[in-house]
N, C-alpha and C positions, 0 to 999 in steps of 0.2 A: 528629763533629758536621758537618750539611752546611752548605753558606754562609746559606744562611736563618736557621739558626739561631741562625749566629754573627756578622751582621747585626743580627738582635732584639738581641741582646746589647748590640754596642758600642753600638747606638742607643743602648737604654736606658740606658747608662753618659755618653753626651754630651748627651742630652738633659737627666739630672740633675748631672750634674758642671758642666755649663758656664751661664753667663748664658745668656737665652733670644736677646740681640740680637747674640752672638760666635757663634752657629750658624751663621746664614747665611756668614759668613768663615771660619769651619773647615771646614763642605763645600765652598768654593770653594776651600781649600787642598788640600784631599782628591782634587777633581774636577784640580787640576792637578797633582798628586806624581800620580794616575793614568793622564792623558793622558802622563804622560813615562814612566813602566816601561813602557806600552803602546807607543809607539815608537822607544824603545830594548831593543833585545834583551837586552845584556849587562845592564842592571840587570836587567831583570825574570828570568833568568835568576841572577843573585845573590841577591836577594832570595828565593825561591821552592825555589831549589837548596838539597839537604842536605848538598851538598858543605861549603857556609861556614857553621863556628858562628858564633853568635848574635853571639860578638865582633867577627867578623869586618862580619859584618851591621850592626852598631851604630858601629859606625867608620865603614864607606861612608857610610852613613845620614848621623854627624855631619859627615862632609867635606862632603856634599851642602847640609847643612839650611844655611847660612853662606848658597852663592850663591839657597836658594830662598826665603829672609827669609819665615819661617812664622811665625805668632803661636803661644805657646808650648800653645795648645789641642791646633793640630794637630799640632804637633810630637809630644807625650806622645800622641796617641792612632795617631799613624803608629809612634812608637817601639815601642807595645804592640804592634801588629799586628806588626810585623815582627818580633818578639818571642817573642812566641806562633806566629807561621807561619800567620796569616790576612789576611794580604796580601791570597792568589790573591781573596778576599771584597770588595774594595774599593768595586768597581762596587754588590754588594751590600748593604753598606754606609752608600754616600750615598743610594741611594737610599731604601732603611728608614728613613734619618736624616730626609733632607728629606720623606718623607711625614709623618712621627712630627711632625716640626716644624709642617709645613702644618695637622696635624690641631690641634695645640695653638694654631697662632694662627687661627686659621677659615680657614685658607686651602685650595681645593685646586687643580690644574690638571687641566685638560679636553685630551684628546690625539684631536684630533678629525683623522680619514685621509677625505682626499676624492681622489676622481682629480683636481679640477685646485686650484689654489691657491685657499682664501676669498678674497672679496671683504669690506673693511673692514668697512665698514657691516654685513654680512651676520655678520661674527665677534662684534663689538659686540651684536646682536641676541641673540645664542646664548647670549653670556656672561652675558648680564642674566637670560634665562631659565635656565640653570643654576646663577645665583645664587639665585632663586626656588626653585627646586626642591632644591636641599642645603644653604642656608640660611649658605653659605660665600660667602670675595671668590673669585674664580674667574681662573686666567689660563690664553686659550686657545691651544693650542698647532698649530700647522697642519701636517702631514706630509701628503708626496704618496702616493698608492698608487693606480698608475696599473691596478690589478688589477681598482680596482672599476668597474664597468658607468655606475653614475651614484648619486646620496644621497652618503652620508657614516655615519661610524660615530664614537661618540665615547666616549670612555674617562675614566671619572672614577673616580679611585679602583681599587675593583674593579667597578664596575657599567662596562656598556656599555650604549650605546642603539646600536641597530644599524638605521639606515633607509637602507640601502643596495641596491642594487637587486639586487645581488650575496645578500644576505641575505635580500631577499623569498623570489627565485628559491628558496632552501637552504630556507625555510621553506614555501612552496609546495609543493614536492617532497617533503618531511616529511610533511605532510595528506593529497598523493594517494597515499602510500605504505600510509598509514595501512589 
């Protein structure tokens, strides 16, 4: 089973196992049990290795859970994973989770790459107009990408709008190829 699919999974299982307002605090519990395997070797190395059964795994796990005071949501869905040996999926995970959530309370976020940083006012504009146009509360998210020429590209969901000048050019080239 690849991490996709074993992401839809747990999703589906926290989004109906849990209250809808304990979500957002169990993937923030998630998001940070996965910043720490991420830089520490030796656990994620433990956890992921078939060297340590399960036992051994679930012992680490309870010595940890103590100093990382998880609410008992995350705990049971970190235990399963690590359980199961879908760990290495976490990243996959939260972020299946928190789309699945965004979608259920109308929310989504817009991941908009411009070469230089928005301007306030200019991100506020955007967000009202993509609130209009998917019918969601929207929160915009700014990433540099100094790759692109000039525009911006913006990711909602799985749609993108692509008016980047980078993107004209690709699409230009496409027509005279034609």
């Amino acid at each position: 089973m690849n991490k996709h699919h074993i992401a839809k999974k747990y999703s589906r299982a926290m989004i109906s196992s849990l209250n809808i307002s304990d979500i957002p605090g169990v993937i923030g519990e998630l998001k940070v049990f996965s910043g720490i395997i991420e830089a520490n070797r030796q656990l994620r190395l433990l956890f992921s290795s078939q060297i340590f059964n399960d036992a051994e795994k679930e012992k680490a796990f309870d010595a940890l859970a103590p100093a990382l005071k998880f609410g008992p949501g995350a705990e049971k869905f970190l235990k399963l994973m690590i359980a199961q040996g879908h760990l290495a999926a976490i990243r996959e995970i939260i972020a299946t989770t928190t789309d699945a959530y965004n979608v259920r309370q109308k929310k989504a976020t817009a991941v908009v790459l411009s070469p230089v940083a928005m301007d306030r006012k200019y991100a506020e504009r955007l967000r009202d107009a993509l609130k209009k146009m998917t019918g969601r509360e929207v929160t915009v998210e700014n990433r540099i990408d100094e790759s692109l020429l000039g525009g911006f590209i913006v990711k909602v969901g799985s749609t993108i709008f692509d008016s980047s000048v980078k993107g004209q050019l690709r699409l230009l080239r496409a027509e005279l190829l034609k």
